[in-house]
Backbone as CSV, one residue per row, in Angstrom:
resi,resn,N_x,N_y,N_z,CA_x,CA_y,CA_z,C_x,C_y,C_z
1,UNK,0.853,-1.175,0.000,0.000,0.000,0.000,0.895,1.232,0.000
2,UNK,0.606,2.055,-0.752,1.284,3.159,-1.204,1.292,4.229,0.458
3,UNK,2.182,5.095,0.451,2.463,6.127,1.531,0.805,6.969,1.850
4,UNK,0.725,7.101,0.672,-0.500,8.531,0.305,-1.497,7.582,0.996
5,UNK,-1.422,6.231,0.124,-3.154,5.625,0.628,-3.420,5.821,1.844
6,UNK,-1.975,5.022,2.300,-1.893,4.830,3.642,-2.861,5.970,5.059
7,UNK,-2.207,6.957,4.510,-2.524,8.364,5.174,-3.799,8.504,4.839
8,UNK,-4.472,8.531,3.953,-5.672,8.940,3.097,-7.078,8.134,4.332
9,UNK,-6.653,6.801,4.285,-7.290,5.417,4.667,-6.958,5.773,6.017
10,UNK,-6.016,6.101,7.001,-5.903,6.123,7.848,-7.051,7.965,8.843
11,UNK,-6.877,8.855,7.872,-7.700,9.535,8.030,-9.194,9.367,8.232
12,UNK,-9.643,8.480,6.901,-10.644,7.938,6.936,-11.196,7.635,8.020
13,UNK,-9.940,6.309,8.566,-10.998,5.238,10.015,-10.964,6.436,10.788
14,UNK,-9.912,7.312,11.524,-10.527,8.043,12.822,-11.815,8.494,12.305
15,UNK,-11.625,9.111,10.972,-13.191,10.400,11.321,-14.309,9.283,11.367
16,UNK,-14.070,7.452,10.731,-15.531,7.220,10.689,-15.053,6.451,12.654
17,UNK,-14.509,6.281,13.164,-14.743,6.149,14.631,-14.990,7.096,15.187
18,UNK,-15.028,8.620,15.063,-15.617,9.610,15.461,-17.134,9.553,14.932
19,UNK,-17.314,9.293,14.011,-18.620,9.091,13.574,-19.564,8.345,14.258
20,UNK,-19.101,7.204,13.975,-19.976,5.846,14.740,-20.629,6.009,16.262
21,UNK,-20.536,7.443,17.018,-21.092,7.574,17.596,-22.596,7.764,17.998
22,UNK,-23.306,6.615,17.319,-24.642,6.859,16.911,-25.513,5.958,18.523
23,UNK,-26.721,6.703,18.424,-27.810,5.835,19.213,-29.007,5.900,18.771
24,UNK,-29.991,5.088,19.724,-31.254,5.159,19.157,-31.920,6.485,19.648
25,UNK,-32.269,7.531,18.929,-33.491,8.322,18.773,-34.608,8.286,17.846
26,UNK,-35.918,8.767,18.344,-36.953,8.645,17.521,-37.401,10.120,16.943
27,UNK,-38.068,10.047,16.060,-37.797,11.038,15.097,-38.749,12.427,16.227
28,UNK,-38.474,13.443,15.938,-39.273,14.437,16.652,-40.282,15.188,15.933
29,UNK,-40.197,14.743,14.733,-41.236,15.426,13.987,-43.001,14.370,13.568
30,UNK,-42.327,12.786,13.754,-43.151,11.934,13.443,-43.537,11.179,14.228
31,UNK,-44.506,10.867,15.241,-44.584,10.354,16.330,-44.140,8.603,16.171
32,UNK,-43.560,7.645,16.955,-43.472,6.684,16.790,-42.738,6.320,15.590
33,UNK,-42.070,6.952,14.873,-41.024,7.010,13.934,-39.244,7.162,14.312
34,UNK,-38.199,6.157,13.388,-37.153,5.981,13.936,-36.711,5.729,12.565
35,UNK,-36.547,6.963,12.102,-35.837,6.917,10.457,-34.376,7.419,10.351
36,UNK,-33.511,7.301,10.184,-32.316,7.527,9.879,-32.677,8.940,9.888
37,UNK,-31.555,10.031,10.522,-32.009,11.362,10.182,-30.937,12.001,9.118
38,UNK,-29.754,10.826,8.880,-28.997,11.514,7.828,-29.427,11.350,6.575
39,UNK,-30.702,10.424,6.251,-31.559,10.613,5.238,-32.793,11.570,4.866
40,UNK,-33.189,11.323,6.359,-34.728,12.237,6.532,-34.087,13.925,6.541
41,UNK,-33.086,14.355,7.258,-32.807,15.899,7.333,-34.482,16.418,7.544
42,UNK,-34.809,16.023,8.856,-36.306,16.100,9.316,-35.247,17.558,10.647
43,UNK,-34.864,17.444,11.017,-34.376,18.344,12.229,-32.703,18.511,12.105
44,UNK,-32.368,20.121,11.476,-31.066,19.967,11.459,-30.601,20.329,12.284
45,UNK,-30.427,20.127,13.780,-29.918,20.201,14.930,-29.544,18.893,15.504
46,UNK,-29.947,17.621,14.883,-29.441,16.359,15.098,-27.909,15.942,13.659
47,UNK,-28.088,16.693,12.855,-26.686,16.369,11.585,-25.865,16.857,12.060
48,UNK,-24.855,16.476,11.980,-23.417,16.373,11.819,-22.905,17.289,11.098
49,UNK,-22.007,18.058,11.016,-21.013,18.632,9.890,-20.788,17.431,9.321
50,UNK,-20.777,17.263,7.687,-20.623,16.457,7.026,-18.902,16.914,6.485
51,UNK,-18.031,15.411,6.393,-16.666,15.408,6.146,-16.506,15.194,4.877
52,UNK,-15.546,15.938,3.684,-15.023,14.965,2.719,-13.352,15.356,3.009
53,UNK,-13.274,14.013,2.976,-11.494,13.122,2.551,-10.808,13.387,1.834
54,UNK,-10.442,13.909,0.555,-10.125,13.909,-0.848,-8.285,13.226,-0.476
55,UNK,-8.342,12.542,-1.257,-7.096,11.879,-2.060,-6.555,12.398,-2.960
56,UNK,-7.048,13.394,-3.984,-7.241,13.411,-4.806,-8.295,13.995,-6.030
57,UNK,-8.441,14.393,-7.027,-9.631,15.550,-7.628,-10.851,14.267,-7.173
58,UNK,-10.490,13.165,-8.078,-11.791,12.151,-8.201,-12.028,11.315,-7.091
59,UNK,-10.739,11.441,-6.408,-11.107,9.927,-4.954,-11.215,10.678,-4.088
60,UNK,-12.465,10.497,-3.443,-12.744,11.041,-2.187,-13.497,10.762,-1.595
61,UNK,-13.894,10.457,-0.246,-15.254,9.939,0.339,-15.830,11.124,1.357
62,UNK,-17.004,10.794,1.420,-18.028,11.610,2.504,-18.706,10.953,3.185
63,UNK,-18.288,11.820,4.522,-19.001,11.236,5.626,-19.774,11.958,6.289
64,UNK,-21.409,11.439,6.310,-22.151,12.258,7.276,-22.735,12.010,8.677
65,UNK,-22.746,12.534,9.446,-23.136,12.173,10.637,-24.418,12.238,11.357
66,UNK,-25.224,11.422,11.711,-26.091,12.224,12.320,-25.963,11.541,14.277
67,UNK,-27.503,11.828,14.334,-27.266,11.422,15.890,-27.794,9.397,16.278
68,UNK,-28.308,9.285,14.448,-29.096,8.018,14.740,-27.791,7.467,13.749
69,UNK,-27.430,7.739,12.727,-27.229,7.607,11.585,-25.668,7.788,11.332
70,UNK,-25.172,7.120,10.128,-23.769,7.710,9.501,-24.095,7.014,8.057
71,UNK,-23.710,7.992,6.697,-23.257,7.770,5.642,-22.327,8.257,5.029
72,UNK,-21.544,7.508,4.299,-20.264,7.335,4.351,-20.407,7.009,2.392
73,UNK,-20.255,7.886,1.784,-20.502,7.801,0.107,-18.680,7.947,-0.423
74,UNK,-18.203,7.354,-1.291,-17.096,6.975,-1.942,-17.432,7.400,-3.087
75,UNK,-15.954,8.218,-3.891,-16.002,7.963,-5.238,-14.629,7.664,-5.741
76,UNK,-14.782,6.702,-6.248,-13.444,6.330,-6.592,-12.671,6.605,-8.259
77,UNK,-11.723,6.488,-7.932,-10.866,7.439,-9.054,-10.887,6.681,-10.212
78,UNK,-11.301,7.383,-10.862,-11.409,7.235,-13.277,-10.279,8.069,-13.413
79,UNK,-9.355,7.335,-14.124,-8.105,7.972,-14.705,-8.035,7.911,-16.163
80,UNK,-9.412,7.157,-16.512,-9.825,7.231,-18.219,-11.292,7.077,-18.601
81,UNK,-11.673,6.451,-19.777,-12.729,6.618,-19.946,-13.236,4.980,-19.649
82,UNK,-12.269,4.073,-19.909,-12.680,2.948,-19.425,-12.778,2.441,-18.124
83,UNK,-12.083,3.400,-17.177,-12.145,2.921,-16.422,-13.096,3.643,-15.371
84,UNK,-14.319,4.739,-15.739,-15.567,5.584,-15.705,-16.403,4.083,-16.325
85,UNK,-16.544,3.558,-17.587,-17.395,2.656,-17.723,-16.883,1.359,-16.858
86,UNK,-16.163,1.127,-16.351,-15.570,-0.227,-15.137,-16.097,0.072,-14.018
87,UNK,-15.895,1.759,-13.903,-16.684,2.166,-11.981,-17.764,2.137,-12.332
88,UNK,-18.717,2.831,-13.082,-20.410,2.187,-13.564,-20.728,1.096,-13.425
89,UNK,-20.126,0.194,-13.776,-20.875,-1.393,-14.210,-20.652,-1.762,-12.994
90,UNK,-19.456,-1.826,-11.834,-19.105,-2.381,-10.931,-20.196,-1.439,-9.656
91,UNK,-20.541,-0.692,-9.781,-21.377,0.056,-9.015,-22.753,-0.385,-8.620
92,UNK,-23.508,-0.407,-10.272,-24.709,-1.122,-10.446,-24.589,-2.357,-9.969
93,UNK,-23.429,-3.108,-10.339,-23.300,-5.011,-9.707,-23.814,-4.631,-8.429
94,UNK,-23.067,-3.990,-7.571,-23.105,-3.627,-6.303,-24.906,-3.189,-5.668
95,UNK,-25.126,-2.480,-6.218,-26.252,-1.877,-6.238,-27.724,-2.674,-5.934
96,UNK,-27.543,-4.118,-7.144,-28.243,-5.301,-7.710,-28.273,-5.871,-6.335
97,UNK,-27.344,-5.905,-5.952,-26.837,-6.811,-4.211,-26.899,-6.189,-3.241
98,UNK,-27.661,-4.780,-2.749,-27.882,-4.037,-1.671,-28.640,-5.092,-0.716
99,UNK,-29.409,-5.371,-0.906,-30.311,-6.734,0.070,-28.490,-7.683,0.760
100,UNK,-28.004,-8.121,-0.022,-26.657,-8.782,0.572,-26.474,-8.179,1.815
101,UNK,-25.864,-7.195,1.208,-24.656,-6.007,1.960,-25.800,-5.201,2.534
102,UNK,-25.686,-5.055,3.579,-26.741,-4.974,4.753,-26.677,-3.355,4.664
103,UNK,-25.538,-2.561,4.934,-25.244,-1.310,4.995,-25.319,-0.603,3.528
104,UNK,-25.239,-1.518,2.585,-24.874,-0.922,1.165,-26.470,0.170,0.973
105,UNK,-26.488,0.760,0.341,-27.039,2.057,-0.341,-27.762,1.639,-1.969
106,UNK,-28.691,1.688,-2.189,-28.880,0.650,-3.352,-28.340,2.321,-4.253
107,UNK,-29.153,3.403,-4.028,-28.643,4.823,-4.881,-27.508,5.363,-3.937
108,UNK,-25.968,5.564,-5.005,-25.090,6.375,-3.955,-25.623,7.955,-4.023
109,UNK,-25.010,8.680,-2.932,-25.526,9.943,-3.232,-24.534,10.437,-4.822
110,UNK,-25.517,11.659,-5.136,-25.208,12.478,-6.213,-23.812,12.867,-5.957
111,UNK,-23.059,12.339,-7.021,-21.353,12.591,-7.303,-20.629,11.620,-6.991
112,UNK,-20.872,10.487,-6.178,-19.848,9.202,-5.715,-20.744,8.373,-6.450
113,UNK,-19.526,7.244,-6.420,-20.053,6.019,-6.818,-20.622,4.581,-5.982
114,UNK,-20.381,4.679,-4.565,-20.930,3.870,-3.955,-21.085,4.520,-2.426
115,UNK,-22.333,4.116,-1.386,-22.643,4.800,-0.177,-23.226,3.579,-0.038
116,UNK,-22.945,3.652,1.497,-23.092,3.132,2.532,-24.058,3.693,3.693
117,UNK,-24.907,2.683,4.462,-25.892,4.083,5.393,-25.389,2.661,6.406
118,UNK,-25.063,3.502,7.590,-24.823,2.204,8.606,-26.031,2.893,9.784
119,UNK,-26.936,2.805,10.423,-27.932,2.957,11.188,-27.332,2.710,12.571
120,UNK,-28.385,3.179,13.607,-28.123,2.666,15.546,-28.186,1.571,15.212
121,UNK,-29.138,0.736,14.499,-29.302,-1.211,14.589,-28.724,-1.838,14.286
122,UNK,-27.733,-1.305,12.865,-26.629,-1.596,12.465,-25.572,-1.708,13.541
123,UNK,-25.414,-0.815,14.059,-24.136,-0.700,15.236,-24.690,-1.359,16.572
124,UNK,-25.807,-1.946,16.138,-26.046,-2.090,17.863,-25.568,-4.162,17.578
125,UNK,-26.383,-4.479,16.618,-25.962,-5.514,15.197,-25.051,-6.601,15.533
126,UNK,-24.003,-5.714,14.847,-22.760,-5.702,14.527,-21.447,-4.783,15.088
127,UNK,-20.457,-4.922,15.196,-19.108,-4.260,16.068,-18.790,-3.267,15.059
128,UNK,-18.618,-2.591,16.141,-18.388,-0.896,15.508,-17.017,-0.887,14.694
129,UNK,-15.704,-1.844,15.315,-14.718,-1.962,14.812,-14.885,-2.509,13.782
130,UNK,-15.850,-3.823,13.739,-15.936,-4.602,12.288,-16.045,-3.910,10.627
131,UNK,-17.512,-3.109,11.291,-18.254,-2.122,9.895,-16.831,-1.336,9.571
132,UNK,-16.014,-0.339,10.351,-14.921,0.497,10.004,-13.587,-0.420,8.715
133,UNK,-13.547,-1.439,9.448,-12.551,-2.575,9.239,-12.859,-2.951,7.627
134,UNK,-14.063,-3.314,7.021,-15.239,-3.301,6.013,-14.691,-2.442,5.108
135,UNK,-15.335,-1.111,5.300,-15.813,-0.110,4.521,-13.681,0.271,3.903
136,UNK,-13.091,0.665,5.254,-12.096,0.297,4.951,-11.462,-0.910,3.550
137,UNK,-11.420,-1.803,4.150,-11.382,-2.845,3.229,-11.524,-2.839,1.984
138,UNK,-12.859,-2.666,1.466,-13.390,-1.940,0.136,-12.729,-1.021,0.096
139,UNK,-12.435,0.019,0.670,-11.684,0.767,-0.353,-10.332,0.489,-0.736
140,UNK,-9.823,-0.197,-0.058,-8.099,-0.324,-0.383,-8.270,-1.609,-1.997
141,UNK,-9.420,-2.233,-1.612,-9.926,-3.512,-2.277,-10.355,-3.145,-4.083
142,UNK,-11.339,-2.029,-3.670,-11.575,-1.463,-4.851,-10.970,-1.061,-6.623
143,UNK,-9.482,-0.341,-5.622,-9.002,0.188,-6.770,-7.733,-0.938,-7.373
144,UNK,-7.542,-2.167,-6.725,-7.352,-3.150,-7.418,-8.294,-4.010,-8.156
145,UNK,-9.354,-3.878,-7.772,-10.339,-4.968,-8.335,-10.978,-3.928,-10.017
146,UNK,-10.838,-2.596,-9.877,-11.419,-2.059,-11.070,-9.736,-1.691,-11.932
147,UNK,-8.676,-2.066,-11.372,-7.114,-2.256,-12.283,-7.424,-3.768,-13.136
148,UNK,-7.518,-4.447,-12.093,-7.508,-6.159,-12.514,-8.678,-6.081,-13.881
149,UNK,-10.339,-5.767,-13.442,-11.016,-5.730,-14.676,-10.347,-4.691,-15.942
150,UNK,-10.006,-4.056,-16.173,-9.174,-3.049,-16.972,-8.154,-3.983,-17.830
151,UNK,-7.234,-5.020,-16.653,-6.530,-5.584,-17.609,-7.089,-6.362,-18.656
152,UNK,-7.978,-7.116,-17.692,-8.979,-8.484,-18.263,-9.485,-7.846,-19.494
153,UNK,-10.341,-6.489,-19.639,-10.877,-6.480,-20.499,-9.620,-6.049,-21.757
154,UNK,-8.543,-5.259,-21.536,-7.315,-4.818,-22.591,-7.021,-6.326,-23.322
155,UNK,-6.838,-7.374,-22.371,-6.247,-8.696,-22.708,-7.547,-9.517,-23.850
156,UNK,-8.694,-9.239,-23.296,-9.784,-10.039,-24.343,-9.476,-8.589,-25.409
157,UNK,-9.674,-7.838,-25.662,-9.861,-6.744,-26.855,-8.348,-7.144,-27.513
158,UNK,-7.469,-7.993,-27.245,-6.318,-8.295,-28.223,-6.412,-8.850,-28.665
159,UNK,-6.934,-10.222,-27.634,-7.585,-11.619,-28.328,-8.226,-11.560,-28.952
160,UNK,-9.757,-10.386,-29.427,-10.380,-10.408,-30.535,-9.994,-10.091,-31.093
161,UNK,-9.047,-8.680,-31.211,-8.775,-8.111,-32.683,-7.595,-9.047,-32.833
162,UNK,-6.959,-9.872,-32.532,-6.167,-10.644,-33.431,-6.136,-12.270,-34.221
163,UNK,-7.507,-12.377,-33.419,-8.919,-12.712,-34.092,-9.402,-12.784,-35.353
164,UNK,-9.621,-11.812,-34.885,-10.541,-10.340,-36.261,-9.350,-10.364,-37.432
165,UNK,-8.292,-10.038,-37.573,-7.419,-9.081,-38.176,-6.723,-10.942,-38.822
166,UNK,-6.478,-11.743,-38.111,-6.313,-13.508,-38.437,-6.958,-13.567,-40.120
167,UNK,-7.790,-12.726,-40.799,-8.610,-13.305,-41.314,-8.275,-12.446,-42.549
168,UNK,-7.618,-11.817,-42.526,-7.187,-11.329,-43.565,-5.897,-11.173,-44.395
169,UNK,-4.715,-12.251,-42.837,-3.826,-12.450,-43.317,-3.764,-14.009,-44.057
């Protein structure tokens, strides 16, 4: 892992262990209601100053806080045009599988490519260290797994066109 990531990723976990300070409240505007308020923005005296990370113009994540709630939206870095159609397709996969991934976000917010909503039930759930450990994970995980498809697909586009091009010699 590179110096920069290192630092980048390491920034990351404190602010989301500063984050994860969530509990159960019920909503104050809806009686008997317990909706995430970093979705609802029903009372902005329970949000958080919301954080972004930047790495970088395109890699950067955001983190928002609330008092029930944390989302935590990623966008990860296109250094071409294929690899903008690799973060798309790999997004939507992701997306398809929100039911899986318990925390996953089926829509990321506007400008990233993948979000995360981790809830009080979530954290009450599951270990606060675990989810960090995760989200973490994915990202260090990510920008090898959309290098690796990049090659895969350079390596089949040779194999066809030399294929293709076979046929005329």
């Amino acid at each position: 892992m590179s110096n920069t990531l290192s630092g980048y990723l390491k920034a990351i976990r404190s602010s989301l262990e500063a984050a994860f300070c969530v509990r159960n409240f019920a909503s104050q505007v809806v009686e008997r209601h317990n909706k995430p308020e970093v979705e609802a923005r029903m009372s902005k005296e329970l949000l958080l100053q919301p954080i972004v990370i930047a790495r970088e113009k395109g890699e950067k994540c955001l983190i928002e806080g609330s008092i029930n709630s944390v989302r935590i939206s990623i966008a990860i870095k296109k250094s071409d045009e294929m690899e903008e159609v690799l973060v798309d397709r790999f997004s939507r996969f992701l997306a398809q599988r929100a039911e899986d991934f318990v925390i996953l976000r089926r829509a990321p917010v506007k400008g990233y490519d993948v979000s995360f909503l981790i809830t009080n039930f979530h954290s009450e759930e599951m270990k606060k260290d675990k989810l960090i450990d995760f989200i973490i994970h994915f990202m260090e995980e990510v920008n090898s797994e959309i290098s690796a498809l990049k090659l895969a697909v350079n390596s089949r586009a040779r194999v066809v066109s030399g294929t293709f091009l076979r046929q005329f010699v």
